[in-house]
Short mmCIF file of the C-alpha atoms (twelve columns), coordinates in Angstrom:
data_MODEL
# 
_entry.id   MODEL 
# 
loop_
_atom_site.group_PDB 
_atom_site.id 
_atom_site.type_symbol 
_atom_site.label_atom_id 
_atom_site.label_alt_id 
_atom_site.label_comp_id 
_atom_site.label_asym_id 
_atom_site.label_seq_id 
_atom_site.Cartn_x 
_atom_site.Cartn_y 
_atom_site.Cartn_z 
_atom_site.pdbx_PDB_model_num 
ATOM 1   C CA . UNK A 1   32.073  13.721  3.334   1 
ATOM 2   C CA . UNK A 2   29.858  14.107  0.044   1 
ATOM 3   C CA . UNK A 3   31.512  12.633  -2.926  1 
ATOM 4   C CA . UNK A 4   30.809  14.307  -6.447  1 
ATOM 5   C CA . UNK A 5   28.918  11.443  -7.787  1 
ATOM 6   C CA . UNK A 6   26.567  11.759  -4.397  1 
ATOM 7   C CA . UNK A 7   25.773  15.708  -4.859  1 
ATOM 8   C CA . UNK A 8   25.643  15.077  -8.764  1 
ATOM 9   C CA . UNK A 9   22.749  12.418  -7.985  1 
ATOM 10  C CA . UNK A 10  20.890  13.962  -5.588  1 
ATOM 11  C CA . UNK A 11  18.740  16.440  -7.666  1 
ATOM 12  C CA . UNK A 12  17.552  12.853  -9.381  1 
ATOM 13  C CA . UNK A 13  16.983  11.494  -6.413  1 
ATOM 14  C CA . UNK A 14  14.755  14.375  -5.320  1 
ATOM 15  C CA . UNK A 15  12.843  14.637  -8.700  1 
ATOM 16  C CA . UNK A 16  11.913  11.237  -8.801  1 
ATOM 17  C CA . UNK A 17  11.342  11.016  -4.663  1 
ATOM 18  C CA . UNK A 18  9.026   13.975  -5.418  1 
ATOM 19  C CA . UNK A 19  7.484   12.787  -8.066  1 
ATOM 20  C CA . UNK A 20  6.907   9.050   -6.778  1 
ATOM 21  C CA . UNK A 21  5.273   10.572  -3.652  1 
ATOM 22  C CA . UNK A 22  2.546   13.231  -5.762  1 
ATOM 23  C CA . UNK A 23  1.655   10.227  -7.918  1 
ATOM 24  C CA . UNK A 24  1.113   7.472   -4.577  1 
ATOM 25  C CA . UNK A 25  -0.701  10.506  -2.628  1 
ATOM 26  C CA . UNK A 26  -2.759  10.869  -6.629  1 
ATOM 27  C CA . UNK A 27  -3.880  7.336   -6.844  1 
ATOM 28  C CA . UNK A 28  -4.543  6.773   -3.363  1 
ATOM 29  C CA . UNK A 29  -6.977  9.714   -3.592  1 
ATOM 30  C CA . UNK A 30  -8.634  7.696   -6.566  1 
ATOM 31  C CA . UNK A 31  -10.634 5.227   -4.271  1 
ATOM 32  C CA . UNK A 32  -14.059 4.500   -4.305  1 
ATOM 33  C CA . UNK A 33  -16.769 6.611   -2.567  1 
ATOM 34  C CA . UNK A 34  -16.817 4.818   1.308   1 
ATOM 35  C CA . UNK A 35  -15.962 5.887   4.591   1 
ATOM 36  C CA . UNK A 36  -12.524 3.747   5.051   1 
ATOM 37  C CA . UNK A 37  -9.725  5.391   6.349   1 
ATOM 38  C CA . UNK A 38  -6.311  5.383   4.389   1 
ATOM 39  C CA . UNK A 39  -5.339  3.719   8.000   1 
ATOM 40  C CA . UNK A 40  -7.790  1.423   7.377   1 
ATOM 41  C CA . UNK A 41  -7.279  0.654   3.908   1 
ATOM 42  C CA . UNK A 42  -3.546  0.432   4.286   1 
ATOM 43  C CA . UNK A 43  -4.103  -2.492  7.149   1 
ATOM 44  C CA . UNK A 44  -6.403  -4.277  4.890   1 
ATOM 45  C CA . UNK A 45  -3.999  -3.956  2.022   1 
ATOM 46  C CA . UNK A 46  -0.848  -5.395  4.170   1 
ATOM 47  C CA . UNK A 47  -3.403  -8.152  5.532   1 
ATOM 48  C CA . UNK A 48  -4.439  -8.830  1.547   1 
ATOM 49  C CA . UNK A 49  -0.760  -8.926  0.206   1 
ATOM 50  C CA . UNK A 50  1.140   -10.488 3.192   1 
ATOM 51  C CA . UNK A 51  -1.263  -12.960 4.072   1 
ATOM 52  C CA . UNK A 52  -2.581  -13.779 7.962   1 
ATOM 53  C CA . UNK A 53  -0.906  -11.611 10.763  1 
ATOM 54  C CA . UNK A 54  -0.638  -11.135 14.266  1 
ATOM 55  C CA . UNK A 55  -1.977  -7.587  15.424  1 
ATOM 56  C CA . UNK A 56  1.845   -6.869  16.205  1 
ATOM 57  C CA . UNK A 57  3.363   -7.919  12.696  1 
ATOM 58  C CA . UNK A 58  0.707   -5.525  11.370  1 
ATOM 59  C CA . UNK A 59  1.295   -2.619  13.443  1 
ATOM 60  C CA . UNK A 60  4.886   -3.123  12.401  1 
ATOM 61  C CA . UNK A 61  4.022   -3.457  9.122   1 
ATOM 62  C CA . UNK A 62  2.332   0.126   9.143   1 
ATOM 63  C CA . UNK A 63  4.445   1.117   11.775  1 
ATOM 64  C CA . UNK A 64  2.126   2.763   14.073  1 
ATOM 65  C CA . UNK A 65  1.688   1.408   17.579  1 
ATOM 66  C CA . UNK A 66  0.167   -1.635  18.926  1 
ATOM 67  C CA . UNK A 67  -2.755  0.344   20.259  1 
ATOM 68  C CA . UNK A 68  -3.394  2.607   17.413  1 
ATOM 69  C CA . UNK A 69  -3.690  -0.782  15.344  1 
ATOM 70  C CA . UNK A 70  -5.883  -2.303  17.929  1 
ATOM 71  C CA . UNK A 71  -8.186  0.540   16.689  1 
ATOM 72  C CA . UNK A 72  -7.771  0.090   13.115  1 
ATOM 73  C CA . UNK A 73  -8.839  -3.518  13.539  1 
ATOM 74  C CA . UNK A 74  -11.553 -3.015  15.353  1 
ATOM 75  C CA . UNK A 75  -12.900 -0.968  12.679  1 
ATOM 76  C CA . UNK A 76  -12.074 -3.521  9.707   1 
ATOM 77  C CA . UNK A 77  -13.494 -5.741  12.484  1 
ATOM 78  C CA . UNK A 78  -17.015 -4.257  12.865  1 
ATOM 79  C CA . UNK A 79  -17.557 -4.206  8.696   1 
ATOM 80  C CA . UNK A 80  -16.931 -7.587  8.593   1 
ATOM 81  C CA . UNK A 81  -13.659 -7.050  6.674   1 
ATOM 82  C CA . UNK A 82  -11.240 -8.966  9.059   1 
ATOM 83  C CA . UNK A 83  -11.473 -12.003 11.299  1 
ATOM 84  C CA . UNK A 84  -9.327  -12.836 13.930  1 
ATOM 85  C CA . UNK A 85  -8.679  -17.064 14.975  1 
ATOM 86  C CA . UNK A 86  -6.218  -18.333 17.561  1 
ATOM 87  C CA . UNK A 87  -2.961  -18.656 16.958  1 
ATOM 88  C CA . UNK A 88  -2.026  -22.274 16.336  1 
ATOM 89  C CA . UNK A 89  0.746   -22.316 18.491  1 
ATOM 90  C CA . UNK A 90  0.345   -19.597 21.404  1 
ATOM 91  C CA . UNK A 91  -3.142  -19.396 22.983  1 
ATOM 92  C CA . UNK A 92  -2.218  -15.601 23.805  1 
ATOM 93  C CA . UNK A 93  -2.050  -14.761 20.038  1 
ATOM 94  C CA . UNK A 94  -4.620  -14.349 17.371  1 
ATOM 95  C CA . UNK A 95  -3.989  -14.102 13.547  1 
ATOM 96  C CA . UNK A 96  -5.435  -11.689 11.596  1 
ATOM 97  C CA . UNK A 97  -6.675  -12.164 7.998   1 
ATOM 98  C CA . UNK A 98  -8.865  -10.324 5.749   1 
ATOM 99  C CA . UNK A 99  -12.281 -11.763 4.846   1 
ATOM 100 C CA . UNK A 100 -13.993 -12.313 1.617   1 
ATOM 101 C CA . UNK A 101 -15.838 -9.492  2.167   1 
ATOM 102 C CA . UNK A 102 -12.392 -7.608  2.787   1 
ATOM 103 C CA . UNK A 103 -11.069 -8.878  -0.390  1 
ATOM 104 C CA . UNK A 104 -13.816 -7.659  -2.409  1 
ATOM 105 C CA . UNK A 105 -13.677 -4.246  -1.001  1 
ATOM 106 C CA . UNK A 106 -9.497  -4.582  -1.137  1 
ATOM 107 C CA . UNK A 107 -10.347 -5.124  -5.279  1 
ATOM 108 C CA . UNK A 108 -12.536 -2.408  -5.208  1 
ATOM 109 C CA . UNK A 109 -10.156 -0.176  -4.019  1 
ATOM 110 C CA . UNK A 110 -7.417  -1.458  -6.489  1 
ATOM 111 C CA . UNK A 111 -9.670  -1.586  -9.349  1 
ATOM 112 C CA . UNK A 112 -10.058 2.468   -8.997  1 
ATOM 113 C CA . UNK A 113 -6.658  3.043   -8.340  1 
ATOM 114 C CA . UNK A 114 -5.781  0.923   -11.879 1 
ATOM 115 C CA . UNK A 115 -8.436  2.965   -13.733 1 
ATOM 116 C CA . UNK A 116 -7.602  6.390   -12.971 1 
ATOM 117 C CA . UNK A 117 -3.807  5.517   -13.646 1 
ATOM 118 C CA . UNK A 118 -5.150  3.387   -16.760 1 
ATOM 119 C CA . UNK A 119 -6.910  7.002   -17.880 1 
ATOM 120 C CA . UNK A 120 -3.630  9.074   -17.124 1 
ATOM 121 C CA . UNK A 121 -1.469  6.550   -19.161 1 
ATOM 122 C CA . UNK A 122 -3.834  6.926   -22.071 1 
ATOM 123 C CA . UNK A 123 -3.262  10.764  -22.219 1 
ATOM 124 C CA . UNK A 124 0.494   9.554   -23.143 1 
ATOM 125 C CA . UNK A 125 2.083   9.571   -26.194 1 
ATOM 126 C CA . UNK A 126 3.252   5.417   -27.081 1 
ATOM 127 C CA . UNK A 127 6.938   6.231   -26.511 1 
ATOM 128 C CA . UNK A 128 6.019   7.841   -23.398 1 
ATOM 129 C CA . UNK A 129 4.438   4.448   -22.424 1 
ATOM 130 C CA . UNK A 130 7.267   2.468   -23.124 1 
ATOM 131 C CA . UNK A 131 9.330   4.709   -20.984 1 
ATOM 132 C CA . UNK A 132 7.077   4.237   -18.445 1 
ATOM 133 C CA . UNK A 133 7.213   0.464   -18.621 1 
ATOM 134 C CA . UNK A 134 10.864  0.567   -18.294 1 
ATOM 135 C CA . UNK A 135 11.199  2.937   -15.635 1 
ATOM 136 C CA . UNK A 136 8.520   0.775   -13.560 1 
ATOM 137 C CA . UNK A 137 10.955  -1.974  -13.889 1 
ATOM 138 C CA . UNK A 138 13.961  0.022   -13.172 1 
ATOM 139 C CA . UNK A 139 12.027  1.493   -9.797  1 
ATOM 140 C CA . UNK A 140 11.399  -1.633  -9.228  1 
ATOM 141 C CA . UNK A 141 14.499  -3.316  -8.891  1 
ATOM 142 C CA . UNK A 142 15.614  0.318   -6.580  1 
ATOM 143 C CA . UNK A 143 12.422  -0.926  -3.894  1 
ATOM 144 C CA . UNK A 144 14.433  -4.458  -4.006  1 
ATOM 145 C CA . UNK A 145 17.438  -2.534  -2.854  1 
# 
């Protein structure tokens, strides 16, 4: 059973689902010319902000399957942008972490996704900034659930 307050809150919740989606599928589309995947880019950004990983935790992370990550790492693998090293307590594990050069090319990636949104923000009026900057904080406390 819907309750008033639910159907008088949905058409926000679609707006802003709508919008948040364009503007993710906008700024992942401002990357750097190179030939890594989103799939790719996505596993070395989970490896970057989570830290060292089993090839399970990350597939879980992405949720895709264990073999389609074993893929994706093998890719990051072969351009040097991921190491695996034992796992220090079960020899049939190995830990995945990005490697310098993965970091650099992990800043790249951010650094053109903060100036394209940096140039967007700029069209914006001052007030429209600020509302910005509180509605980032508000969205932010909705991921936190």
């Amino acid at each position: 059973m819907t309750t008033e307050r639910e159907t008088a809150e949905q058409p926000l919740a679609k707006s802003l689902r709508d919008a948040i989606t364009r503007l993710n599928r906008r700024v992942r589309q401002a990357r750097p010319v190179g030939d890594l995947t989103f799939s790719q880019l996505s596993a070395l950004t989970s490896l970057q902000l989570a830290g060292a990983l089993t090839p399970r935790e990350l597939a879980d992370v992405e949720r895709v399957q264990p073999p389609t990550m074993t893929k994706i790492v093998g890719k990051l693998e072969e351009r040097g942008l991921v190491a695996r090293t034992p796992h220090p307590t079960d020899g049939r594990q190995v830990i995945l972490a990005a490697t310098d050069e993965g970091r650099a090319v992990y800043a790249q990636y951010e650094q053109a996704r903060n100036h394209w949104l940096s140039q967007q923000l700029e069209r914006l009026t001052p007030e429209e900034r600020e509302t910005l900057a509180h509605a980032a904080e508000i969205l932010q406390r909705v991921a936190r659930g």
